[in-house]
PDB file of N, CA, C and O in Angstrom:
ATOM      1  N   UNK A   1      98.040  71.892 111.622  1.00  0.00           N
ATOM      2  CA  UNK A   1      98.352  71.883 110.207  1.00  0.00           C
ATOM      3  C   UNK A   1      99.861  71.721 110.069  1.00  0.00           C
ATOM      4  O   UNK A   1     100.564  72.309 110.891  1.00  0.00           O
ATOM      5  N   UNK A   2     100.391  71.037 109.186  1.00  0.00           N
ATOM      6  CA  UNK A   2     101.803  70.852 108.938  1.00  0.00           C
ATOM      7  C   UNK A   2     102.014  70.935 107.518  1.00  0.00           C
ATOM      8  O   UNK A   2     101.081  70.626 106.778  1.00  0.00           O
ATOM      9  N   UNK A   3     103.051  71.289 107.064  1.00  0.00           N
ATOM     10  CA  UNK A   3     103.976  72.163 106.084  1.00  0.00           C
ATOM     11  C   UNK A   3     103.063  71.280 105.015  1.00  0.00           C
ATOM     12  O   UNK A   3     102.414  71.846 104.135  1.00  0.00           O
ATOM     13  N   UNK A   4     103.078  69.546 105.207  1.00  0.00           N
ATOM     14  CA  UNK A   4     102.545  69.118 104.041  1.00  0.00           C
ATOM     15  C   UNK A   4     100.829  69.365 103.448  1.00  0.00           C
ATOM     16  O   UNK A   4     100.437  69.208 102.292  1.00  0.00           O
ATOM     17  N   UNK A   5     100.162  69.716 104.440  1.00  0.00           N
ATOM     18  CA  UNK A   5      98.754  69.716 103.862  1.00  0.00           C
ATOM     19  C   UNK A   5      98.561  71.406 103.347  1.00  0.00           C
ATOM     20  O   UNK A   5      99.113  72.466 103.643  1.00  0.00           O
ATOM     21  N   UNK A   6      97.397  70.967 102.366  1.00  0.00           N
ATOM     22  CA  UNK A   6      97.608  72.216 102.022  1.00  0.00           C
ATOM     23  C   UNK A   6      96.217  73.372 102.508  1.00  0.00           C
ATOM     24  O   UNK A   6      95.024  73.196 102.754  1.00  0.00           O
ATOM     25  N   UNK A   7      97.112  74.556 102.478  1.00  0.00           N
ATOM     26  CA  UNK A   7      96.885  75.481 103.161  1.00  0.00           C
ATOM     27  C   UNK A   7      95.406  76.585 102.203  1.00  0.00           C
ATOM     28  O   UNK A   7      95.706  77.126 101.138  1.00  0.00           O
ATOM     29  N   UNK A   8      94.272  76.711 102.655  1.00  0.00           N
ATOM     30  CA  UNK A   8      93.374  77.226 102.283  1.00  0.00           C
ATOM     31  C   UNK A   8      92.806  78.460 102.856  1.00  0.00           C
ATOM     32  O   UNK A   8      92.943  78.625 104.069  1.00  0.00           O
ATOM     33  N   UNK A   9      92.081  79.505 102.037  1.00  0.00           N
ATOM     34  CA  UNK A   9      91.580  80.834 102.549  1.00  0.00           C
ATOM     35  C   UNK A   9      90.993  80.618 103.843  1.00  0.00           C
ATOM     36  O   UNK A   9      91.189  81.362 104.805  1.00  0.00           O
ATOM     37  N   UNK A  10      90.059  79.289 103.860  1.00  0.00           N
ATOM     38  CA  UNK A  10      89.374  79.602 105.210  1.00  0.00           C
ATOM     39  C   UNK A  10      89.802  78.946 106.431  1.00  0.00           C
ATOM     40  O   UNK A  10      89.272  78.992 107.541  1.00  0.00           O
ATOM     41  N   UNK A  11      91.176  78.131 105.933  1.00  0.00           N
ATOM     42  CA  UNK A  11      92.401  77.978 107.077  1.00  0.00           C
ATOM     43  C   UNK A  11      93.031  79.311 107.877  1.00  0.00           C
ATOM     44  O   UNK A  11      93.013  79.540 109.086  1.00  0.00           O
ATOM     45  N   UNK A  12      93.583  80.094 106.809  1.00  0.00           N
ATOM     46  CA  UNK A  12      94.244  81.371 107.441  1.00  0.00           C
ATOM     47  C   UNK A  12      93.166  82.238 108.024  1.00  0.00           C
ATOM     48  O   UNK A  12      93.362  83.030 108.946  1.00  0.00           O
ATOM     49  N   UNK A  13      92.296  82.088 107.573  1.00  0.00           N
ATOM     50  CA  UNK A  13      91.001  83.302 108.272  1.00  0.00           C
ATOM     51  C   UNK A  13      90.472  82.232 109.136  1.00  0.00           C
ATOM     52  O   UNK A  13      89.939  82.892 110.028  1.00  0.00           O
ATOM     53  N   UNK A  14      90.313  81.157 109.390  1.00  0.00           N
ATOM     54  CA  UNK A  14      90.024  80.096 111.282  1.00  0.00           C
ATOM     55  C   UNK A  14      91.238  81.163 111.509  1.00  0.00           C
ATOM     56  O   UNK A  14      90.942  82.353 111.621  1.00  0.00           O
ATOM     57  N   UNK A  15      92.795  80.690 111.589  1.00  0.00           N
ATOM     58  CA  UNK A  15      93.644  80.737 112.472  1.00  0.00           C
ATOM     59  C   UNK A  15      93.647  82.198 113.008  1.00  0.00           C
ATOM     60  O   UNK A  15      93.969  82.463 114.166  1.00  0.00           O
ATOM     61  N   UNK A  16      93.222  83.240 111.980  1.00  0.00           N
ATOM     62  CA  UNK A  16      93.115  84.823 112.463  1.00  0.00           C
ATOM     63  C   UNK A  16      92.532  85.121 113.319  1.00  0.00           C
ATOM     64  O   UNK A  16      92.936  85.916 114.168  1.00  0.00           O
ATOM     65  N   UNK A  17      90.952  84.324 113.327  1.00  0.00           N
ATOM     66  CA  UNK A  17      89.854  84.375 113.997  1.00  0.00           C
ATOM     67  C   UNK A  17      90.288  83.586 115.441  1.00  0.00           C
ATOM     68  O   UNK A  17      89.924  84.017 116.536  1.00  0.00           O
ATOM     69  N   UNK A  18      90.997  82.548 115.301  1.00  0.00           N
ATOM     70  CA  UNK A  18      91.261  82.037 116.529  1.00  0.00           C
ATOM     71  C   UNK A  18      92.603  82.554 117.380  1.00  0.00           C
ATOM     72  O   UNK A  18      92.974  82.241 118.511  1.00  0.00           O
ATOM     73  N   UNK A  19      93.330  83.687 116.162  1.00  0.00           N
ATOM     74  CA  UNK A  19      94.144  84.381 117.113  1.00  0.00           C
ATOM     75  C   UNK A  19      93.410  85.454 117.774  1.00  0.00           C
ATOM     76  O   UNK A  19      93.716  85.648 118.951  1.00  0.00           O
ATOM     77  N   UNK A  20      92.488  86.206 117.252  1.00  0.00           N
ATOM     78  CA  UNK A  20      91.992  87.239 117.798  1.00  0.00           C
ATOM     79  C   UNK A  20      91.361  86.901 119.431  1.00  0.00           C
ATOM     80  O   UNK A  20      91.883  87.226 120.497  1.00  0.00           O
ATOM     81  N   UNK A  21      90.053  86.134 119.209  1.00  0.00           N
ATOM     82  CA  UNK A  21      89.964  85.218 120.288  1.00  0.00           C
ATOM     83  C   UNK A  21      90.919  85.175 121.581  1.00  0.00           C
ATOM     84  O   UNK A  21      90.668  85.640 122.693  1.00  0.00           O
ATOM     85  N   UNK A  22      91.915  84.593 121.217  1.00  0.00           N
ATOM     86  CA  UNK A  22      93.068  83.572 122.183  1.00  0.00           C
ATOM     87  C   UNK A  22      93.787  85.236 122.692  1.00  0.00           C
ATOM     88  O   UNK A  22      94.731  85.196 123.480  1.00  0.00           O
ATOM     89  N   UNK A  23      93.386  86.339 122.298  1.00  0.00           N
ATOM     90  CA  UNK A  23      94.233  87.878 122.905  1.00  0.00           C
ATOM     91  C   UNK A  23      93.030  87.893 123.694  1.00  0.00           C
ATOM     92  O   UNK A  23      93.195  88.248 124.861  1.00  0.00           O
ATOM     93  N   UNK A  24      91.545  87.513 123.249  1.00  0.00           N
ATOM     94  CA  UNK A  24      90.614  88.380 124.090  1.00  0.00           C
ATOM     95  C   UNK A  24      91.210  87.577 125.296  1.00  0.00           C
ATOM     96  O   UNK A  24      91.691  88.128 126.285  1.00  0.00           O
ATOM     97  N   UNK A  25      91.137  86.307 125.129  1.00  0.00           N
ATOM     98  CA  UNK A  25      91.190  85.794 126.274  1.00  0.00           C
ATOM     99  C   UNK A  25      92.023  86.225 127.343  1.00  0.00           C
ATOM    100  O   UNK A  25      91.571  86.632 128.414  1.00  0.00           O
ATOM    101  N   UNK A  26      93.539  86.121 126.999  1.00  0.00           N
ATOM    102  CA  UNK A  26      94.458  86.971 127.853  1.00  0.00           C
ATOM    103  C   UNK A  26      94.478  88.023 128.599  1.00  0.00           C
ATOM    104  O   UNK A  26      94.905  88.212 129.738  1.00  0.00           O
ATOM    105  N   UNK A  27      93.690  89.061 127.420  1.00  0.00           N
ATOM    106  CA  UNK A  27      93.459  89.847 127.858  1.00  0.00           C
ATOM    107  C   UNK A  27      92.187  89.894 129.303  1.00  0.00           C
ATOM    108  O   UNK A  27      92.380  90.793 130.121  1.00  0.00           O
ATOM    109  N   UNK A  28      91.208  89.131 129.501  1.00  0.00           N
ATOM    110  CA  UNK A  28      90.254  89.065 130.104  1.00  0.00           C
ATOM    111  C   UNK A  28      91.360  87.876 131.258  1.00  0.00           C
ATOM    112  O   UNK A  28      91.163  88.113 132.450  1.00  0.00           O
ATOM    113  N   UNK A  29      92.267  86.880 131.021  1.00  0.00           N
ATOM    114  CA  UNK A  29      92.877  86.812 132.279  1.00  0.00           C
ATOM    115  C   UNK A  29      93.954  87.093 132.971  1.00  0.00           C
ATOM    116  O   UNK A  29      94.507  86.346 133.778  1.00  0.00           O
ATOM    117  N   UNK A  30      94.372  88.529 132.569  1.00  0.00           N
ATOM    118  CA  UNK A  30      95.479  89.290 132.869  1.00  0.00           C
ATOM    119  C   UNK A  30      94.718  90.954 133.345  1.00  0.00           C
ATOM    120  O   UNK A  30      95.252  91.987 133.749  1.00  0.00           O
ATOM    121  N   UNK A  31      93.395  90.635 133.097  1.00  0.00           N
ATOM    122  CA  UNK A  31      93.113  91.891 134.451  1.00  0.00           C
ATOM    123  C   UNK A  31      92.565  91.731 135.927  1.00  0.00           C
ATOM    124  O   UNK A  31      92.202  90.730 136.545  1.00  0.00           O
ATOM    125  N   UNK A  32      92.615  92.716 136.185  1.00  0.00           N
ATOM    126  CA  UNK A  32      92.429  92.740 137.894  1.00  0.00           C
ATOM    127  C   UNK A  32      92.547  91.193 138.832  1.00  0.00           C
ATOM    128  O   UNK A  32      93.053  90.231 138.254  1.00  0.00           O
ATOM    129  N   UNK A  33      92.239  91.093 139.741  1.00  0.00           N
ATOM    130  CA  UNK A  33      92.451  90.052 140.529  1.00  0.00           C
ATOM    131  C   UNK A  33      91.246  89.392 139.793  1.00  0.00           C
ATOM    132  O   UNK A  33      90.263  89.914 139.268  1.00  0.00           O
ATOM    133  N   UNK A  34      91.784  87.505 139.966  1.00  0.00           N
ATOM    134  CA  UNK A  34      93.621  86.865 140.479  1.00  0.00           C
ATOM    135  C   UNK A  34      94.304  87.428 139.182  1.00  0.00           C
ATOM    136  O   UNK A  34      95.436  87.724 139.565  1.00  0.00           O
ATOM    137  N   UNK A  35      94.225  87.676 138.088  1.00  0.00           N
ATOM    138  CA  UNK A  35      95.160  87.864 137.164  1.00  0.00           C
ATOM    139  C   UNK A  35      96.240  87.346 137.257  1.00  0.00           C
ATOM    140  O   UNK A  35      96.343  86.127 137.394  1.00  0.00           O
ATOM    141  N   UNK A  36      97.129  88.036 137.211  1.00  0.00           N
ATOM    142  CA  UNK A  36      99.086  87.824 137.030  1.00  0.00           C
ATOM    143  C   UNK A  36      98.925  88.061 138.990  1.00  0.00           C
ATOM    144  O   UNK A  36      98.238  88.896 139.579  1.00  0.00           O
ATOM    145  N   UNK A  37      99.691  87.158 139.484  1.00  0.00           N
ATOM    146  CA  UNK A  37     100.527  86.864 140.588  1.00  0.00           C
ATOM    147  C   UNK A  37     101.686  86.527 140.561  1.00  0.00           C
ATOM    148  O   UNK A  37     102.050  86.263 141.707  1.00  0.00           O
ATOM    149  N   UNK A  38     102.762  86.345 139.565  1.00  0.00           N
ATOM    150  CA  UNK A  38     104.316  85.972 139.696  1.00  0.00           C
ATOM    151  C   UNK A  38     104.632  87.146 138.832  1.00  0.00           C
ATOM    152  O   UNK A  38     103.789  87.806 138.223  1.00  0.00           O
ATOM    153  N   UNK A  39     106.263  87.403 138.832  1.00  0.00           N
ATOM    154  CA  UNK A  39     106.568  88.006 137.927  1.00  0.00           C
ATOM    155  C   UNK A  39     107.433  87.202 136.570  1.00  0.00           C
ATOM    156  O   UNK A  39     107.580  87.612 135.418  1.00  0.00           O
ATOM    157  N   UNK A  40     107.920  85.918 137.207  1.00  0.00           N
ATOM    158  CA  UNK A  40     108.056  85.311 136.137  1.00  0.00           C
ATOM    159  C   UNK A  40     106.945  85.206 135.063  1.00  0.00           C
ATOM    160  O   UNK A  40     106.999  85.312 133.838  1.00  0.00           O
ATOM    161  N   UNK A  41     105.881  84.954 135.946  1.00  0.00           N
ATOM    162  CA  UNK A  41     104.859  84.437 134.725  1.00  0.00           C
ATOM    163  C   UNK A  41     104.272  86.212 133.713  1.00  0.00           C
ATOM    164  O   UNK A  41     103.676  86.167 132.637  1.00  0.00           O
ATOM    165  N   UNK A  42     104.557  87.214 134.254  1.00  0.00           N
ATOM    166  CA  UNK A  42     104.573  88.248 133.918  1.00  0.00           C
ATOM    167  C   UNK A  42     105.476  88.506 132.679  1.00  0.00           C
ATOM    168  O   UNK A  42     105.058  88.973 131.619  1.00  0.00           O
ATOM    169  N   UNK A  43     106.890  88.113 132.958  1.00  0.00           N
ATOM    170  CA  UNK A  43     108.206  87.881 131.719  1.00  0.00           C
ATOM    171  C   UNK A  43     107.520  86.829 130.857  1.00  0.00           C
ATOM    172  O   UNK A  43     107.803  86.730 129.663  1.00  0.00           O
ATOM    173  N   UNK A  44     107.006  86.378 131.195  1.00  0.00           N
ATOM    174  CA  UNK A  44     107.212  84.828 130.297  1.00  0.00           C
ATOM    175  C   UNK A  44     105.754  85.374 129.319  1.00  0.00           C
ATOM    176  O   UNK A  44     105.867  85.337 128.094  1.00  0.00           O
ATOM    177  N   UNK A  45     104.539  85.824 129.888  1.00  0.00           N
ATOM    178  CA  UNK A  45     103.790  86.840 128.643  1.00  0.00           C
ATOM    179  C   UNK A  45     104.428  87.574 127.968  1.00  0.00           C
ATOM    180  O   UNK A  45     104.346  87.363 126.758  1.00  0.00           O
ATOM    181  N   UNK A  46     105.203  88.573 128.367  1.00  0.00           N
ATOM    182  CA  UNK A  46     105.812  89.839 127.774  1.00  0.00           C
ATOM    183  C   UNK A  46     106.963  89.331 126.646  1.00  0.00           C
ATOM    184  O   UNK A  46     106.921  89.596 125.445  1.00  0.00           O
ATOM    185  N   UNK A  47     107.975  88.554 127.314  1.00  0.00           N
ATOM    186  CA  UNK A  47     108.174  87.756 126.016  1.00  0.00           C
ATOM    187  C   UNK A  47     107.817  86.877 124.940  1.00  0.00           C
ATOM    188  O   UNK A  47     108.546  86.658 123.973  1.00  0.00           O
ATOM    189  N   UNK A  48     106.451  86.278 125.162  1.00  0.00           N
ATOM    190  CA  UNK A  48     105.528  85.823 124.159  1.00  0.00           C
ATOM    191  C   UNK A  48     105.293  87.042 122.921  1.00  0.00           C
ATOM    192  O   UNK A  48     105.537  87.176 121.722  1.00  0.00           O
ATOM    193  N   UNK A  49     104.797  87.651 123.793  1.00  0.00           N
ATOM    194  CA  UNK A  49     103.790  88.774 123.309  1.00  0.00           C
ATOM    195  C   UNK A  49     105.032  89.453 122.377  1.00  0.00           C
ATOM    196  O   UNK A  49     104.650  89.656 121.224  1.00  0.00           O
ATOM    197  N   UNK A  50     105.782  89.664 122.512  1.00  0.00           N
ATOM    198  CA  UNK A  50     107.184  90.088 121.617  1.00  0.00           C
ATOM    199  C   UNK A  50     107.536  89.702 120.887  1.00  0.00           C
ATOM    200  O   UNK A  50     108.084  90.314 119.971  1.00  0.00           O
ATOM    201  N   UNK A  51     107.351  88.289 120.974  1.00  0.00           N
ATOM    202  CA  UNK A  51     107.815  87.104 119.710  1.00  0.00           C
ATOM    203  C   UNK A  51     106.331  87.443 118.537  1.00  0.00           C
ATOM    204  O   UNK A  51     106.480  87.902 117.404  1.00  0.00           O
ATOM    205  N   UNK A  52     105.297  87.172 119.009  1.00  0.00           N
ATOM    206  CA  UNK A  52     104.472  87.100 118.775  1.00  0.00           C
ATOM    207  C   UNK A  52     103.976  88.310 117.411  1.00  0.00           C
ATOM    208  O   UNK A  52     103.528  88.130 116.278  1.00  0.00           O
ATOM    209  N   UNK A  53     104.386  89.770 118.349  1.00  0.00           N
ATOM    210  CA  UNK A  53     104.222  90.410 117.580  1.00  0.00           C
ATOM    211  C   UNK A  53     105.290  90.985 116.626  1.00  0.00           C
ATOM    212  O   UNK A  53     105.014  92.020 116.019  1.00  0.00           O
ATOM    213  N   UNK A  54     106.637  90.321 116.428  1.00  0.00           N
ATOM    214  CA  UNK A  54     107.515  90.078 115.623  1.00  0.00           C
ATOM    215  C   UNK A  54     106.945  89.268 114.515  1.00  0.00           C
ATOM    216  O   UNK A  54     106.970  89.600 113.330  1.00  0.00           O
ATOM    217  N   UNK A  55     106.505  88.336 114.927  1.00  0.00           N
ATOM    218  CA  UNK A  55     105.832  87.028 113.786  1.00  0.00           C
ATOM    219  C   UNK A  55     104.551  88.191 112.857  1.00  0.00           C
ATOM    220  O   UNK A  55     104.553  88.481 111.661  1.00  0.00           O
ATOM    221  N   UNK A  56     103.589  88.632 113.931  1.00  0.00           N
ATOM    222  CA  UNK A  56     102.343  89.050 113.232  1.00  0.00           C
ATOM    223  C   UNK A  56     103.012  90.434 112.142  1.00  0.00           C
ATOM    224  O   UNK A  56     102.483  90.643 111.050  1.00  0.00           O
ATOM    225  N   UNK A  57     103.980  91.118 112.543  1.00  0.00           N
ATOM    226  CA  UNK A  57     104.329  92.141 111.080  1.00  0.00           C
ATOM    227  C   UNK A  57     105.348  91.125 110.105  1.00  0.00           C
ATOM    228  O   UNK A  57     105.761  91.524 109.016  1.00  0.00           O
ATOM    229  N   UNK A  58     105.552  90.308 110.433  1.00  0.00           N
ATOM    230  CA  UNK A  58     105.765  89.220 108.928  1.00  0.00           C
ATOM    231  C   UNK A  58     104.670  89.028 108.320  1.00  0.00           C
ATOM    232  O   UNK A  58     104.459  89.567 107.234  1.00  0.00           O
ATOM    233  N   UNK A  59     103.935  88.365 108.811  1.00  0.00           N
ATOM    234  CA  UNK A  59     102.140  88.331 108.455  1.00  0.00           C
ATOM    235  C   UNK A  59     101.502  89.267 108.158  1.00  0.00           C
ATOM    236  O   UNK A  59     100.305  89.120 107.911  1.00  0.00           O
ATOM    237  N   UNK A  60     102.127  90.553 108.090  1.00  0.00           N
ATOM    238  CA  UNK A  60     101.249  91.921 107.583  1.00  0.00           C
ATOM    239  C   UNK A  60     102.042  92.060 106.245  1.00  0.00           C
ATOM    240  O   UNK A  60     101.495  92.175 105.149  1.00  0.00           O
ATOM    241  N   UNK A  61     103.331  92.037 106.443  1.00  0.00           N
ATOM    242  CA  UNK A  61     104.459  92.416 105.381  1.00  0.00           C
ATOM    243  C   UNK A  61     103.854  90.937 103.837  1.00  0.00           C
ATOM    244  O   UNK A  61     103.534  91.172 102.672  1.00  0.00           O
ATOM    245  N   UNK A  62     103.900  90.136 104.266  1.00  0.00           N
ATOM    246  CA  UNK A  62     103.154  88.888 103.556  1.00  0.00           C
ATOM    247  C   UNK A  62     101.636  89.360 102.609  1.00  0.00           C
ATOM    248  O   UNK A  62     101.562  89.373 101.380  1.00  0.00           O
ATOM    249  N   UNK A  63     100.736  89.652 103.394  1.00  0.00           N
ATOM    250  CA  UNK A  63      99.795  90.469 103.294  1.00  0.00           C
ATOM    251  C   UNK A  63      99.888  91.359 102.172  1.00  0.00           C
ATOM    252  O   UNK A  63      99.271  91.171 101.123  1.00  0.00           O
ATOM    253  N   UNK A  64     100.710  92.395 102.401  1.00  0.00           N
ATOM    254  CA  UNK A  64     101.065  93.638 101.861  1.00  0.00           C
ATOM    255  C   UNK A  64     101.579  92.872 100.121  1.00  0.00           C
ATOM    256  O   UNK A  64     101.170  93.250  99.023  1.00  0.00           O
ATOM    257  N   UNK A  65     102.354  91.983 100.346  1.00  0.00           N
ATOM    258  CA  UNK A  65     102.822  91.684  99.122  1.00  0.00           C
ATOM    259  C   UNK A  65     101.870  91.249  98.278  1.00  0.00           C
ATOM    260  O   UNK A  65     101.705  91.754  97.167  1.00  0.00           O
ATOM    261  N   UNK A  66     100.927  89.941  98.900  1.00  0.00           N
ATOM    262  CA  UNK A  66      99.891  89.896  98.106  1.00  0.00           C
ATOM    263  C   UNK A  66      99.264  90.621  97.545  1.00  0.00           C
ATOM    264  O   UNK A  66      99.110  90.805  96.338  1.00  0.00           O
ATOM    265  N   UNK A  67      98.629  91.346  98.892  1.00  0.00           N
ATOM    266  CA  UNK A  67      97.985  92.726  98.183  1.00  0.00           C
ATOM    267  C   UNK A  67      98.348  93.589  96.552  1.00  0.00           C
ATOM    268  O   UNK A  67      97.685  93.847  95.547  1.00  0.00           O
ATOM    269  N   UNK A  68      99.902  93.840  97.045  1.00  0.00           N
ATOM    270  CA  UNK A  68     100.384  94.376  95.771  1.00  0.00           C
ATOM    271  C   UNK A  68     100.135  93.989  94.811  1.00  0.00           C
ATOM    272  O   UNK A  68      99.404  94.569  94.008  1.00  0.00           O
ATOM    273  N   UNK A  69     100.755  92.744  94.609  1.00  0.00           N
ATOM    274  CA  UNK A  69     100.657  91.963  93.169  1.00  0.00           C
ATOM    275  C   UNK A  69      99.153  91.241  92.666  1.00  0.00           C
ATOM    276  O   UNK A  69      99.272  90.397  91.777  1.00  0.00           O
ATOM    277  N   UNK A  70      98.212  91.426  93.007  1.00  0.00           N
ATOM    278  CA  UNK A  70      96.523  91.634  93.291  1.00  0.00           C
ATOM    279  C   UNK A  70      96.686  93.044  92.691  1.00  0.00           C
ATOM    280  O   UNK A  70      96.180  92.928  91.575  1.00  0.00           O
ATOM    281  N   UNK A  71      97.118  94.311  92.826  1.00  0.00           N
ATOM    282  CA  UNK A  71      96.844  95.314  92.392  1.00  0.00           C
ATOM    283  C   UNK A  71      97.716  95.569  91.088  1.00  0.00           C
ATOM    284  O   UNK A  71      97.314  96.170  90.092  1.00  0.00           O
ATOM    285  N   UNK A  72      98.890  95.049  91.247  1.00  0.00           N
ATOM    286  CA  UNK A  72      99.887  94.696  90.216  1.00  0.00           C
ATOM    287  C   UNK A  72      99.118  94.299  89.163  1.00  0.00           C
ATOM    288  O   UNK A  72      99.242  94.950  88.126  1.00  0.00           O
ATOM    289  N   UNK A  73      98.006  92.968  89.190  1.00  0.00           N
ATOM    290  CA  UNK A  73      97.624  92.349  88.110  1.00  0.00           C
ATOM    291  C   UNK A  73      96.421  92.841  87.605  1.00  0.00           C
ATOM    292  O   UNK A  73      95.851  92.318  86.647  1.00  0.00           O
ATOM    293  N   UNK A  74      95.870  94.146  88.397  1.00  0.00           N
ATOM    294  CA  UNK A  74      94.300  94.458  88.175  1.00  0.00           C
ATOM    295  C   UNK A  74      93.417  93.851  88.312  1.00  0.00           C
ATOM    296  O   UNK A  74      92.401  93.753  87.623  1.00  0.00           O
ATOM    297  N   UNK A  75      93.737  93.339  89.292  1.00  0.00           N
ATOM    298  CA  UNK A  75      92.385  92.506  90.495  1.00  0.00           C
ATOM    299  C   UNK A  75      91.871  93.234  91.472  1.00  0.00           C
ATOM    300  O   UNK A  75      90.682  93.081  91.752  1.00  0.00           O
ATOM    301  N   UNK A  76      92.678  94.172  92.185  1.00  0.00           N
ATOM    302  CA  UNK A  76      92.436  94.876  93.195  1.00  0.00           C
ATOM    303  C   UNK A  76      91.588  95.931  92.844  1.00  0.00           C
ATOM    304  O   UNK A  76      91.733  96.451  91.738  1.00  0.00           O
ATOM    305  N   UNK A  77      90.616  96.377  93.711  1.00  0.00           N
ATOM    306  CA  UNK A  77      89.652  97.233  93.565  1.00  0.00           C
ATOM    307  C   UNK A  77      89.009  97.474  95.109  1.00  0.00           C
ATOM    308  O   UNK A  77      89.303  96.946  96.182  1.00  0.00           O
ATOM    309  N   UNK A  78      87.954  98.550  94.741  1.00  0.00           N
ATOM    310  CA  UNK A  78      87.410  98.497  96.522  1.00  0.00           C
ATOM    311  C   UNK A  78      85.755  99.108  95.629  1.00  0.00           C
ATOM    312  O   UNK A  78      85.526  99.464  94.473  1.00  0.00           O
ATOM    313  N   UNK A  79      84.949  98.985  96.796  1.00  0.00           N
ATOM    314  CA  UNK A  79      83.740  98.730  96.798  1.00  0.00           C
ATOM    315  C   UNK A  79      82.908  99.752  95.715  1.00  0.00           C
ATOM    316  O   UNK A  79      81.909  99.356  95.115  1.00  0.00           O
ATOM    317  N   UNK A  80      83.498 101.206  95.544  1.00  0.00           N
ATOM    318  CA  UNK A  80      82.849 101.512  94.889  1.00  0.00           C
ATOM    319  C   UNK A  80      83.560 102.035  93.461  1.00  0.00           C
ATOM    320  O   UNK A  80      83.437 103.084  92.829  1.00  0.00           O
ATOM    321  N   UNK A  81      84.313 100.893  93.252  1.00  0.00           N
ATOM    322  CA  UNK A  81      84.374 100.696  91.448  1.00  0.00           C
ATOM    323  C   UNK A  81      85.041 101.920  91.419  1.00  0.00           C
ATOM    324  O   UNK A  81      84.469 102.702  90.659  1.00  0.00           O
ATOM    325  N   UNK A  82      86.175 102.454  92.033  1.00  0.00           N
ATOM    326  CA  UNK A  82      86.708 103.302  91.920  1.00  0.00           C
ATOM    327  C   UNK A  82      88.605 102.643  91.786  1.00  0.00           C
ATOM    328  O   UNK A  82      89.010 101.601  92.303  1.00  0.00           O
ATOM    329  N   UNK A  83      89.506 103.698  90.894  1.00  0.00           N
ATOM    330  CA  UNK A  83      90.628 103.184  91.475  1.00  0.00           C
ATOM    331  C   UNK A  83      91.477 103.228  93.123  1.00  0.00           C
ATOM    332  O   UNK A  83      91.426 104.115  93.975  1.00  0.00           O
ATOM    333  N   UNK A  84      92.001 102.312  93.135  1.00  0.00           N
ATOM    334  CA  UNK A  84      92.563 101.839  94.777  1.00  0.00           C
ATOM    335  C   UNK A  84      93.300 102.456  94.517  1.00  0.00           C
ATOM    336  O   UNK A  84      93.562 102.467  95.720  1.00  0.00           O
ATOM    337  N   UNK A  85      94.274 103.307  93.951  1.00  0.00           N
ATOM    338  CA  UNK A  85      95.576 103.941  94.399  1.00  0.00           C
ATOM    339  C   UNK A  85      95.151 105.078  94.407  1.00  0.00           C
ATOM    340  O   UNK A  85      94.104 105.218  93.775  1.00  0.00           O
ATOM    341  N   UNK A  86      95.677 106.224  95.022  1.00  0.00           N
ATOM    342  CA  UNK A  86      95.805 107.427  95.156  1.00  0.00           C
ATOM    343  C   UNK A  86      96.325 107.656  94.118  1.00  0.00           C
ATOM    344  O   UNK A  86      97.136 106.963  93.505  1.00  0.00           O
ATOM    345  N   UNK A  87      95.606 109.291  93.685  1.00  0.00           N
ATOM    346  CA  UNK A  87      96.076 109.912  92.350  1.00  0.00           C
ATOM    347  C   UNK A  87      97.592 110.363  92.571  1.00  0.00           C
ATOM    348  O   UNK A  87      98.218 110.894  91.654  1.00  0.00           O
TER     349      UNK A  87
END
């Protein structure tokens, strides 16, 4: 996807779904043997994984804002027809 096309609900929820995924995976080839054998290639995850999860609390903080202004406008609600904020 690039900056010009435009961006849809069930774009960002693929890419979530295909981030979640793409950890199992890692995760399933970063245990036990063969797993990790270098330690470069050890740095070179660990600094992914850093960047990575720098990027994903932008993507929460993003989130959060929506959220707000969804509750801001009295859209926000939860399942049982109750108010979402704490008294």
């Amino acid at each position: 996807m690039n900056d010009h096309e435009t961006r849809t609900n069930e774009d960002i929820e693929r890419l979530a779904g295909e981030l979640h995924e793409r950890v199992r995976d890692l995760n399933y080839l970063t245990q036990d043997s063969p797993g990790l054998s270098e330690l470069a290639a050890a740095y070179t995850v660990l600094g992914n994984l850093a960047q990575t999860s720098f990027r994903l609390a932008q993507t929460a903080e993003q989130i959060d804002a929506f959220l707000t202004r969804e509750l801001d406008a009295g859209r926000l609600g939860h399942d049982q027809s109750g108010d979402p904020t704490p008294p």
